[in-house]
Steps between C-alpha positions, in 0.01 A plus 500: 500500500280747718161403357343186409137428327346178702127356433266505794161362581231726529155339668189673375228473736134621524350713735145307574222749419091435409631565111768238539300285669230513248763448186670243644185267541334618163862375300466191744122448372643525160751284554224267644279498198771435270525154745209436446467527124801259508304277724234509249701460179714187636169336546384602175834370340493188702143406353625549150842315527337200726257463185720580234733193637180282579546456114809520422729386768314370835782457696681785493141697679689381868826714399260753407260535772812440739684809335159709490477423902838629541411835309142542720672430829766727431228778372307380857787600709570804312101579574509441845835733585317754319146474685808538808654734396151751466429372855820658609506825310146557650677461845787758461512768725459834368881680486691207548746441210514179292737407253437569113822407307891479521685662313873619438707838477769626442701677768834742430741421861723744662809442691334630869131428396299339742454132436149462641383772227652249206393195606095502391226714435135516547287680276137541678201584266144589607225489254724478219717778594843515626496624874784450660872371379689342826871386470721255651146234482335661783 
């Protein structure tokens, strides 16, 4: 056998520009908002269960309000790496590279082919587009 398919990595990454920059933190601030309107509806929900079971079943509200807590801190968390996370994007340098995604190829081997050129990819994209294709994970 002289030739051999294999599946690599390939790394994606992001050249940091203004445009990235600005589409990163507006699908954060989306991201955000949709949080929020979770925040919102959990408390909505937990006013209608708490007096739905004030009726009907009084002491199940605990199990309720204990689960509902769960759900809010979780959605708390979740808003407070995102406020992070649009704290940091505003801090990247312009031109440094960032990663975007993972991903996997496929990759024909020779007998005599350099090993370093198999072993990963990196695929770097700047404002959408496709700039530069490095091998061996450089």
């Amino acid at each position: 056998m002289e030739t051999l398919t294999l599946i690599r990595p390939v790394l994606v990454k992001v050249k940091v520009t203004d445009s990235h920059k600005n589409v990163m933190v507006a699908e954060l601030q989306e991201e955000l908002k949709r949080v929020e309107l979770e925040l919102r509806h959990l408390d909505f929900q937990e006013k209608r269960l708490v007096s739905e079971l004030e009726k009907k079943n009084p002491q199940g509200i605990p199990a309720v309000r204990h689960s509902l807590e769960e759900e809010r801190r979780k959605r708390l968390e979740s808003r407070k790496r995102l406020a992070d996370r649009i704290r940091e994007t505003g801090q990247l340098a312009l031109g440094s590279e960032v990663i975007y995604s993972r991903m996997e190829s496929l990759v024909e081997v020779n007998v005599g082919d350099e090993w370093s050129r198999i072993t990963g990819a990196v695929i770097i994209l700047e404002d959408g587009l496709v700039k530069e294709i490095r091998q061996g994970g450089a």
